[in-house]
RONUSE-482725 format. One line per 4 residues: their letters; for each residue x, y, z of N, C-alpha, C. Coordinates in nm, 4 decimals. Each point is the difference from the previous one (the first is absolute). Layout:
N
A) X Y Z X Y Z X Y Z | ...
***
This chain:
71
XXXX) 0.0839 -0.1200 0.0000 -0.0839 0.1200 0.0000 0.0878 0.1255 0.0000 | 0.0641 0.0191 0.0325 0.0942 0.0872 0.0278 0.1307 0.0323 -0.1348 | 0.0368 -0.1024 -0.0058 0.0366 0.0598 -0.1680 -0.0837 -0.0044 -0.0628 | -0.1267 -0.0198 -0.0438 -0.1032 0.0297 -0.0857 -0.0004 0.1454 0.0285
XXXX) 0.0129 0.0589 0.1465 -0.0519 0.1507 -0.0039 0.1361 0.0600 -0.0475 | 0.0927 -0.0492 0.0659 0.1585 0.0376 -0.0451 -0.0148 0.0541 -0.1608 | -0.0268 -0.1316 -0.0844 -0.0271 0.0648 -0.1450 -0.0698 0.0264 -0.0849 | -0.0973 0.0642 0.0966 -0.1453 0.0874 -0.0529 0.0303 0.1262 0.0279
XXXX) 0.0499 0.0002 0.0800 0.0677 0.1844 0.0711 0.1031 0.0330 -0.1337 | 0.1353 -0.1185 -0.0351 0.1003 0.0263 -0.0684 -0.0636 0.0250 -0.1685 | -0.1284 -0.0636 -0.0261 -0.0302 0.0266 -0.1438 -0.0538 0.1209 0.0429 | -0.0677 0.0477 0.0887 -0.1186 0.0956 0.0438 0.1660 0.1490 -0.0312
XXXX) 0.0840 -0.0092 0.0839 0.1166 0.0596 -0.0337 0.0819 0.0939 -0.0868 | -0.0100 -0.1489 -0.0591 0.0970 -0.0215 -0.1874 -0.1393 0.0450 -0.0708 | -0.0638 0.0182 0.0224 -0.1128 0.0887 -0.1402 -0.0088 0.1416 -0.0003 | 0.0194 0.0714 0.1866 0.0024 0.0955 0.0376 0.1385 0.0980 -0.0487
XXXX) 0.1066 -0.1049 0.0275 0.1707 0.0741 -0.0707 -0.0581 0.0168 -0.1371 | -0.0307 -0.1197 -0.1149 -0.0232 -0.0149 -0.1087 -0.1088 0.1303 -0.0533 | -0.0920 0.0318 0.0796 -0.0897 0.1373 0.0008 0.0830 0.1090 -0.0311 | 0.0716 -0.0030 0.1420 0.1468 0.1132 0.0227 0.0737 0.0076 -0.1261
XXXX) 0.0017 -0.0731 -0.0610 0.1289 -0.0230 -0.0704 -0.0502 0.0848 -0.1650 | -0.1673 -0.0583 0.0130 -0.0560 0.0471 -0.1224 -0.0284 0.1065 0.0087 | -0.0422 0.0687 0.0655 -0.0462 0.1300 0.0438 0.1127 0.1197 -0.0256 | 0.1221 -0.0834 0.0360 0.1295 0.1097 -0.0176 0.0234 0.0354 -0.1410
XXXX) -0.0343 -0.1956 -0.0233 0.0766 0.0755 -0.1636 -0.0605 0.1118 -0.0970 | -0.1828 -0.0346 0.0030 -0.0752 0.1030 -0.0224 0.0571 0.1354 0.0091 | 0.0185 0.0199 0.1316 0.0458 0.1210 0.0210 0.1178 0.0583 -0.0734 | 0.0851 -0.1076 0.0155 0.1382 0.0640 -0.1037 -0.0508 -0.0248 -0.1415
XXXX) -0.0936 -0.0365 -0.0625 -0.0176 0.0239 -0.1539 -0.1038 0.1323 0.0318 | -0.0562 0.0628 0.0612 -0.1086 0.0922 0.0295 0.1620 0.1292 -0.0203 | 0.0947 -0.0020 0.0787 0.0685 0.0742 0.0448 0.0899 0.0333 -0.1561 | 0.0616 -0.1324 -0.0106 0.0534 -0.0219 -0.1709 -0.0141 0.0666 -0.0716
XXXX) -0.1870 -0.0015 -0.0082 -0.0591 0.0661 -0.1195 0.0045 0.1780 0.0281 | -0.0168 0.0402 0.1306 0.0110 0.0897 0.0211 0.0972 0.1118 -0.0375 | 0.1273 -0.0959 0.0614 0.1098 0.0360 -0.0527 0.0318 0.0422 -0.1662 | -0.0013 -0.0943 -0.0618 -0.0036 -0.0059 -0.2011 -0.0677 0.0851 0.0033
XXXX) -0.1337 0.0470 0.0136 -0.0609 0.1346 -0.0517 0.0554 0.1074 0.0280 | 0.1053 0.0214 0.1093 0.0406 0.0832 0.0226 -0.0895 0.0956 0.0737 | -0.0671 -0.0732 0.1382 -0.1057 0.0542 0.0494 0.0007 -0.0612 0.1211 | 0.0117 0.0907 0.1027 0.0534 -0.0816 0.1017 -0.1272 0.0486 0.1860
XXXX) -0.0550 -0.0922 0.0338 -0.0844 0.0066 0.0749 0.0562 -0.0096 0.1052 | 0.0623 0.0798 0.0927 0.0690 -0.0058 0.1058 -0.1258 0.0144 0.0923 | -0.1160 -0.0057 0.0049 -0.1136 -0.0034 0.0875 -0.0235 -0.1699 0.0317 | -0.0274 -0.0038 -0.1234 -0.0649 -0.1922 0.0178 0.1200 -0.0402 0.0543
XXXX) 0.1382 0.0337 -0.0286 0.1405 -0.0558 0.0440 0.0218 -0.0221 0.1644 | -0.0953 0.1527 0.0432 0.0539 0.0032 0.1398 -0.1252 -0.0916 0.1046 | -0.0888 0.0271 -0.0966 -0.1470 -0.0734 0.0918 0.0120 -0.1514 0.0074 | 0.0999 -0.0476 -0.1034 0.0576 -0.1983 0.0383 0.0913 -0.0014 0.0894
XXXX) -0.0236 -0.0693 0.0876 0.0654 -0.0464 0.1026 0.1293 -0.0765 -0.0150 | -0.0200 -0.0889 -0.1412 0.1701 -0.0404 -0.0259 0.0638 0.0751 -0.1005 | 0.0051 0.1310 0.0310 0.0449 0.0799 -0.1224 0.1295 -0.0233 0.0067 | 0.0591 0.0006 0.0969 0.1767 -0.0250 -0.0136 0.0654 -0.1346 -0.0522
XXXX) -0.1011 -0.1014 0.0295 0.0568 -0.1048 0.0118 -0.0152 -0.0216 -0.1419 | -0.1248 0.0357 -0.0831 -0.0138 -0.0004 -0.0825 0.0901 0.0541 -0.1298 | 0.0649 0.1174 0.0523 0.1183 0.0614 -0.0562 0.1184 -0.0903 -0.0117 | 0.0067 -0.0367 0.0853 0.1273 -0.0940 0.0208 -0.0104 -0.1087 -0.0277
XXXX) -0.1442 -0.0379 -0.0670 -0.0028 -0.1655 -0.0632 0.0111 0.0478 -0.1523 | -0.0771 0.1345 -0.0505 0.0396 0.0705 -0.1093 0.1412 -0.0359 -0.0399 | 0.0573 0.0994 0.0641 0.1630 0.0041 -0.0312 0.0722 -0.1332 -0.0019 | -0.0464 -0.1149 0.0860 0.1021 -0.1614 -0.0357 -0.0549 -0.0334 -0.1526
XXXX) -0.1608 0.0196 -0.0424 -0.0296 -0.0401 -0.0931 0.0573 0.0852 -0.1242 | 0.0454 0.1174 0.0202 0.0369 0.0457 -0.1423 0.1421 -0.0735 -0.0306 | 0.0672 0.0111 0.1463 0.1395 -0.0662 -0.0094 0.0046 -0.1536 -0.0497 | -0.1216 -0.0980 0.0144 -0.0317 -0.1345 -0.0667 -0.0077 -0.0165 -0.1405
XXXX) -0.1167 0.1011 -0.0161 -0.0558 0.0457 -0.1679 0.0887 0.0966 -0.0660 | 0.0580 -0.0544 -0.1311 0.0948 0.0898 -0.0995 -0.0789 0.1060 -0.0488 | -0.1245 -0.0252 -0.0224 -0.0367 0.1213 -0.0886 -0.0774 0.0902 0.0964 | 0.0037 -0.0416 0.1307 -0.0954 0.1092 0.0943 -0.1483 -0.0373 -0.0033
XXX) -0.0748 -0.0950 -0.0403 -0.1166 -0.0093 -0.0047 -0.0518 -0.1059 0.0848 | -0.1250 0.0364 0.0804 -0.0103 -0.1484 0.0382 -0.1672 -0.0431 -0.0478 | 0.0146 -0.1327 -0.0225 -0.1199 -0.0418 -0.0604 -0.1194 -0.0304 0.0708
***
């Protein structure tokens, strides 16, 4: 009984990071696009809560991607 709850919590978890995870990237193609237009929403920027972190997952990904884009 008890690892049954053990890995109902751990899928219950791993969907919640996996949420996290999707939610960010959104954000950095929201931000992306922002950027390329050359139009830059420093409002919506400051009202997200992972705005930094988000910056800084930005910046590893341009350093990954040759041409700067992410898909």
């Amino acid at each position: 009984m008890y690892i049954f709850l053990f890995s109902l919590s751990y899928s219950f978890h791993k969907k919640s990071i996996q949420k996290k995870i999707y939610i960010q990237i959104n954000f950095i193609k929201h931000y992306y696009n922002i950027k390329k237009n050359k139009y830059f929403s420093s409002r919506y920027l400051s009202q997200n809560k992972n705005y930094l972190s988000t910056i800084n997952i930005i910046k590893i990904l341009k350093h990954i991607s040759k041409d700067n884009t992410i898909i």
